[in-house]
C-alpha positions in Angstrom: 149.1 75.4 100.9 149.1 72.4 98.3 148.7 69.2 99.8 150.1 67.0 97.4 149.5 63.9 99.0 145.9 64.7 99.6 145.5 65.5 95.8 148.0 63.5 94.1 148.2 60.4 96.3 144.3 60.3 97.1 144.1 60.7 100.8 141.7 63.2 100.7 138.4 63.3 98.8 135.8 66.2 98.5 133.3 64.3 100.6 135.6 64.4 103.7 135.5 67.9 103.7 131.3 67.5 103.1 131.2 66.0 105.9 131.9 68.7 108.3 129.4 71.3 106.5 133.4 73.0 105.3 133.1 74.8 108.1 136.2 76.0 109.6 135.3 75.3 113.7 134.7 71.8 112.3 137.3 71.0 110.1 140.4 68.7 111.5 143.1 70.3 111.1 144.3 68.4 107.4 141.0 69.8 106.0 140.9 73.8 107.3 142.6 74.4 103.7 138.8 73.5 102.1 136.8 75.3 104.1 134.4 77.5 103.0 133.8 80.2 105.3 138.2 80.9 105.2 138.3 82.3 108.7 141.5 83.3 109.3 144.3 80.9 110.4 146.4 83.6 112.7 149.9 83.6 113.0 151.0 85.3 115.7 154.7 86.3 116.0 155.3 86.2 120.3 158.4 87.7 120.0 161.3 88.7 117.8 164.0 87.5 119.9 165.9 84.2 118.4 168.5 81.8 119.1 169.5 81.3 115.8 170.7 83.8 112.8 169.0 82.9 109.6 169.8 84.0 106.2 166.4 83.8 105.2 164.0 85.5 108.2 161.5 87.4 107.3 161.6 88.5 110.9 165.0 89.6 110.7 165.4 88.4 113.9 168.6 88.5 116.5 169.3 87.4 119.6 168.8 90.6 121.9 165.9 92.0 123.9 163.1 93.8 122.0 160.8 96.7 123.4 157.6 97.0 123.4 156.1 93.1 122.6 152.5 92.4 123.7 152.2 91.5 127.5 150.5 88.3 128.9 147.0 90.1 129.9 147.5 92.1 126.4 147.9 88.6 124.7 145.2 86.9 126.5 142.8 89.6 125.6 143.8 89.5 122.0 143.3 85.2 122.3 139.9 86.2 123.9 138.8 88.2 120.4 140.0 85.6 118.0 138.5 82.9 119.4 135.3 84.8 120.3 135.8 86.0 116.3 135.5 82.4 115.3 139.4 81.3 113.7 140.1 77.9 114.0 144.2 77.6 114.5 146.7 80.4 116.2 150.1 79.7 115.3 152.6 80.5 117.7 155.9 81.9 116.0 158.3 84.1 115.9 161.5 85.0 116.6 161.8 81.5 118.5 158.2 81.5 120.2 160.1 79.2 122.5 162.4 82.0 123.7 159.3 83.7 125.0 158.8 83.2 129.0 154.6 83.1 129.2 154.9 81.0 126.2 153.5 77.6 127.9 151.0 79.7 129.4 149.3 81.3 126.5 149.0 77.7 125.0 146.7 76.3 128.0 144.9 79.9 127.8 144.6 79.1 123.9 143.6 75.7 124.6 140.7 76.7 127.0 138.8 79.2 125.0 138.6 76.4 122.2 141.4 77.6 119.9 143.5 75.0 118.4 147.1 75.9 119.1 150.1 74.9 116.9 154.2 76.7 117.4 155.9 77.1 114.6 159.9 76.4 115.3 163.7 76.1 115.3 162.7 73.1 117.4 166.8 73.4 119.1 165.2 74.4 122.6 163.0 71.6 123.2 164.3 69.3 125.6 162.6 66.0 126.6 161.4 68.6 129.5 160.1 70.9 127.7 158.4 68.2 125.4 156.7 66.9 128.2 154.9 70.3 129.2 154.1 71.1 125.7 152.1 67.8 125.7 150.9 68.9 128.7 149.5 72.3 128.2 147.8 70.8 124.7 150.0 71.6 122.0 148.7 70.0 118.9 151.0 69.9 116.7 155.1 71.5 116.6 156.2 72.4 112.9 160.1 72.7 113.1 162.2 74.2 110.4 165.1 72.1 109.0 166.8 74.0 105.4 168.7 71.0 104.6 171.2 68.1 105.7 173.1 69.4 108.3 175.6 71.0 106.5 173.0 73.1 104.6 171.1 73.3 107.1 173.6 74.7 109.4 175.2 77.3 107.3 171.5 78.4 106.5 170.5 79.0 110.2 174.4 80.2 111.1 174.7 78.4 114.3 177.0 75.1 113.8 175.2 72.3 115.7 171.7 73.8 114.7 170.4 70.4 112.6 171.6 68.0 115.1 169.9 70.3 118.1 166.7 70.3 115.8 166.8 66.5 115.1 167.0 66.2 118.8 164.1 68.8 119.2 161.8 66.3 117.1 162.9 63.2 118.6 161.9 64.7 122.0 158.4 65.6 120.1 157.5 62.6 119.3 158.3 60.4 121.9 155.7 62.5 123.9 153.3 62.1 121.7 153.5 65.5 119.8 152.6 65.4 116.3 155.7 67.0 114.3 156.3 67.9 110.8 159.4 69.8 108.9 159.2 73.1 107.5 161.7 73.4 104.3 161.8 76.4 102.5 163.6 76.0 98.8 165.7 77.4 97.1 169.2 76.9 94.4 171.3 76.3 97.7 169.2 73.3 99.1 167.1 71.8 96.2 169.7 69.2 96.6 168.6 68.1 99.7 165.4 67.1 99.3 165.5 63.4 98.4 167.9 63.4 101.4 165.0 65.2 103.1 162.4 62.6 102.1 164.7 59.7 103.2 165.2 61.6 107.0 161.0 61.6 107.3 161.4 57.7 106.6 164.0 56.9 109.0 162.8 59.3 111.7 159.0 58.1 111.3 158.4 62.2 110.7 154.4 62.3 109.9 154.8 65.5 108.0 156.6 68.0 106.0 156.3 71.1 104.4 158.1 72.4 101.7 157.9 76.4 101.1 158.4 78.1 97.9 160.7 81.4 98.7 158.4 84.5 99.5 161.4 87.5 99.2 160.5 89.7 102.0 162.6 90.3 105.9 166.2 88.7 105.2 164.7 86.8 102.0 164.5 89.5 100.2 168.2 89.3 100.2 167.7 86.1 98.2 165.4 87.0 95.0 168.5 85.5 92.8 168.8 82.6 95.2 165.2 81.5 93.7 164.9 78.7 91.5 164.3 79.3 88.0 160.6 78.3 86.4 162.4 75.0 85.0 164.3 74.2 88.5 160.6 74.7 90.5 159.1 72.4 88.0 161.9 70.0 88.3 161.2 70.3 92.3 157.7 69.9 92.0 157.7 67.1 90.1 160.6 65.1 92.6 158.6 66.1 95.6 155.7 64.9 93.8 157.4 61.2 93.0 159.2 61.4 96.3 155.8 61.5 97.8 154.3 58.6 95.7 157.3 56.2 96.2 156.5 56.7 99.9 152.7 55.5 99.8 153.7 53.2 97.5 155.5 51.9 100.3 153.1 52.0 103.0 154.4 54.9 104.4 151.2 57.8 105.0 153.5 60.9 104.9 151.4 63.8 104.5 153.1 66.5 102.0 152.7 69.6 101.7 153.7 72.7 98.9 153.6 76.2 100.6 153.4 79.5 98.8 153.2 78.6 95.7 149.5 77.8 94.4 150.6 77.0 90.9 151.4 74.0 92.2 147.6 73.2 92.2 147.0 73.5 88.5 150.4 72.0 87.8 149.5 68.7 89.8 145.8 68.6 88.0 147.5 68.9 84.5 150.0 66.2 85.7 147.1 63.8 86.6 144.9 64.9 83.1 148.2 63.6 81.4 148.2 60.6 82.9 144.8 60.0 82.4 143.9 59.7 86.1 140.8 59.1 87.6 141.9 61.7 90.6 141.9 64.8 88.2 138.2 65.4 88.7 138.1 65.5 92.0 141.4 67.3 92.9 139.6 70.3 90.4 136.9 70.4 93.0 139.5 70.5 95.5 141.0 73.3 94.4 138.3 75.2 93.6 137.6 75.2 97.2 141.0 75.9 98.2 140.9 79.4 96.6 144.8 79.7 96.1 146.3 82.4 98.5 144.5 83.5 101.4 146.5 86.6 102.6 143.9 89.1 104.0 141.1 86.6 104.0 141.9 83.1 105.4 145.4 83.9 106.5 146.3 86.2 109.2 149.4 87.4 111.1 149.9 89.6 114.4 152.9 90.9 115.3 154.8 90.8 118.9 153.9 94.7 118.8 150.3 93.7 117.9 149.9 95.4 114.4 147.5 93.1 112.0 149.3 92.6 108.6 147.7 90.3 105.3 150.2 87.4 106.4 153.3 87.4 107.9 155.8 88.3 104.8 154.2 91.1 103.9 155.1 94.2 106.8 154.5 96.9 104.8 151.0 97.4 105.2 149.7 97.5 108.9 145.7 97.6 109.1 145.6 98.3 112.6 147.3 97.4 116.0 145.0 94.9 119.0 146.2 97.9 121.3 143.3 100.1 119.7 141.3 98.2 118.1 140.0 94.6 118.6 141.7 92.2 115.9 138.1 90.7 114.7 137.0 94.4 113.9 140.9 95.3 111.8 140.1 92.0 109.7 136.5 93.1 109.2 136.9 97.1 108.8 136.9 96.9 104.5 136.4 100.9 104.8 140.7 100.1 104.2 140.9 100.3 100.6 143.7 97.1 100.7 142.1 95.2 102.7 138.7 95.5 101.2 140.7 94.2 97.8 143.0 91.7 99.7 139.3 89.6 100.5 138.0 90.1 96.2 141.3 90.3 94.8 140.6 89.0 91.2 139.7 92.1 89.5 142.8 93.9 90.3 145.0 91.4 89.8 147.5 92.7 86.2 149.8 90.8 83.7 149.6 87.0 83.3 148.0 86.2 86.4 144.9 88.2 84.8 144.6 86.7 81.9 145.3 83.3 83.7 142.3 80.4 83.5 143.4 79.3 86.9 142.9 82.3 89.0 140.4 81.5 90.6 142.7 78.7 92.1 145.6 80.3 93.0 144.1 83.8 93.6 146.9 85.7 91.7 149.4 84.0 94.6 151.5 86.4 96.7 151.3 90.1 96.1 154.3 90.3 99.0 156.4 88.3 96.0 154.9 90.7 93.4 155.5 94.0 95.2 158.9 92.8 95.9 160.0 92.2 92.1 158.3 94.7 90.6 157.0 97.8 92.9 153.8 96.8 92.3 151.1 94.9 94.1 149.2 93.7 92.0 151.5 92.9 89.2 152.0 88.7 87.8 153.7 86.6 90.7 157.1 86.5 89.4 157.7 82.9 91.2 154.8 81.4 88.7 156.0 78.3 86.5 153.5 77.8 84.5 153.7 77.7 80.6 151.3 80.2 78.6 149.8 77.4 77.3 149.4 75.6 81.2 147.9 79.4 81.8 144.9 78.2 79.2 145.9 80.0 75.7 143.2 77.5 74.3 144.2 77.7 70.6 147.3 76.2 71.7 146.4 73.6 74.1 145.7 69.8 72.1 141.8 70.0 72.1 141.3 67.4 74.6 142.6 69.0 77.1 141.1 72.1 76.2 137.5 70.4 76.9 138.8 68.8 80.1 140.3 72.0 82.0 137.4 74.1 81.5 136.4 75.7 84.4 
């Protein structure tokens, strides 16, 4: 997770996150990215079961009954280790989380043993009621996925009505008092969008969006040749990046976000180095603590069966299931060769990404991405833009930069 409006727009320095010692129990929320012990943010999918159909689920999700999901005592117990274990967020997702009928419940039962709980989203099924008792069993925050304008975003989740029942969803959000952000995952069918995107937050007051780079894995595997290209993700990154700026520049705090992609990290600090800001020093000490992908380490995901995968792209490697074994002692166990590699994955990272100056920002991004191109985990992230000479070839770099992105 880039924050570019942290990094690029200054809302963030290194000392707030020296403030709270970096540790994760401490952190607000806006700061868990810099923390320094990277407990594990856990995603937990409630349920497979969804309202909508779309093209892009890594879930591969329908609208039917599934066996064999965790039960409410199973699920409390499994809240029990994880906040006894120390993470600082469980993400409720799913399927539709909202689709699941103890959902409410497990929120309060989050909320009491200290865990800071967040739902990921369609966001069509909340209705001003149900609003009110999210409030009211301490949700903290509601991400809700929009793909688009509603046209886009319509044929995306194949359910006509879908943006309009979403918009409605946030509305309802917000006049409770529920933070709310967008979730927007990118690709050649919706680029188009975006300004339209940034120009929704504005009008709807929206505190918050996310913008995910395509991970190809469920139903987006199905899409690898619906990715952009490494000139149409620059092009992107850079609108997203003026997008944002016109916005401050306007008074309006919208905190931005970059998902899945950690070459935005370097890509933003060589922006700033060209423009000879003042910002570039500290958004390298920023990134340094980031530690680009966290899959393994400060990223978790359970499934609605309870098997304990790296995130929740990536379901071809289970370490374990919460039915036998706690989910603190899966994410510890490194007697599992992958996951002992997943927390020190440098050295075994191959082709650019090796030889790569940044990877000790971006961690050799995602290896879900990498299997998924090219058979082979550990293989170059196929959805990195950067230029050989961004990657740090030094005899080609103009000197002065050379001296300034030494690391």
């Amino acid at each position: 997770m880039i924050g570019i409006s942290k990094l690029y727009c200054g809302t963030v320095e290194p000392s707030d996150a020296l403030r709270y010692g970096r540790e994760s129990k401490k952190l607000p929320s806006h700061l868990l990215q810099f923390s320094q012990d990277k407990k594990p943010v856990v995603v937990w999918n409630v349920g497979q079961r969804c309202n909508l159909k779309c093209i892009h689920c890594y879930s591969q999700s329908k609208d039917i009954e599934y066996p064999n999901e965790l039960s409410t005592q199973e699920a409390k117990a499994m809240l029990d280790d994880i906040a006894n274990y120390g993470a600082p967020v469980i993400l409720f997702s799913g399927g539709e989380p909202l689709m699941r009928p103890d959902l409410l419940e497990l929120i309060g039962y989050a909320k009491e043993r200290g865990l800071r709980a967040v739902i990921s989203t369609n966001g069509t099924l909340i209705t001003r009621e149900k609003a009110n008792e999210l409030k009211k069993f301490g949700l903290s925050y509601v991400g809700i996925s929009l793909d688009g304008l509603k046209v886009t975003n319509d044929r995306f989740r194949g359910i006509p009505g879908a943006f309009d029942a979403a918009l409605e969803g946030i509305r309802n959000c917000m006049s409770v008092g529920i933070k709310v952000g967008l979730r927007f995952t990118i690709n050649k069918r919706n680029a188009h969008d975006i300004p339209g995107i940034f120009q929704l937050i504005e009008e709807e007051n929206i505190p918050r969006v996310c913008f995910y780079h395509l991970v190809y894995s469920g139903r987006g595997s199905n899409l690898i040749e619906e990715d952009l290209s490494h000139k149409e993700t620059r092009d992107v990154v850079d609108l997203i990046i003026n997008k944002t700026k016109e916005a401050h520049d306007k008074g309006k705090k919208i905190e931005v976000l970059t998902v899945d992609n950690h070459a935005d990290g370097p890509y933003i600090y060589l922006r700033l180095l060209r423009e000879n800001s003042h910002r570039a020093k500290d958004v390298l000490e920023l990134l340094q603590w980031n530690e680009g992908n966290s899959s393994g380490k400060g990223l978790a995901c359970i499934s609605w069966d309870g098997e304990v995968y790296a995130d929740q792209f990536w379901r071809q490697y289970s370490f374990g299931n919460i039915r036998k074994r706690k989910f603190s002692d899966i994410w510890e166990d490194t007697s599992n060769e992958l996951m002992a590699k997943l927390k020190n994955k440098n050295p075994y990272i191959k082709g650019r990404c090796a030889k790569c100056k940044w990877l000790n920002i971006c961690s050799g991004n995602f290896r879900a991405r990498a299997e998924a191109y090219y058979g082979d985990i550990w293989e170059q992230d196929p959805a990195c833009y950067l230029t050989d000479e961004e990657i740090g070839l030094k005899a080609e770099l103009p000197k002065k930069v050379r001296q300034k992105v030494a690391i």
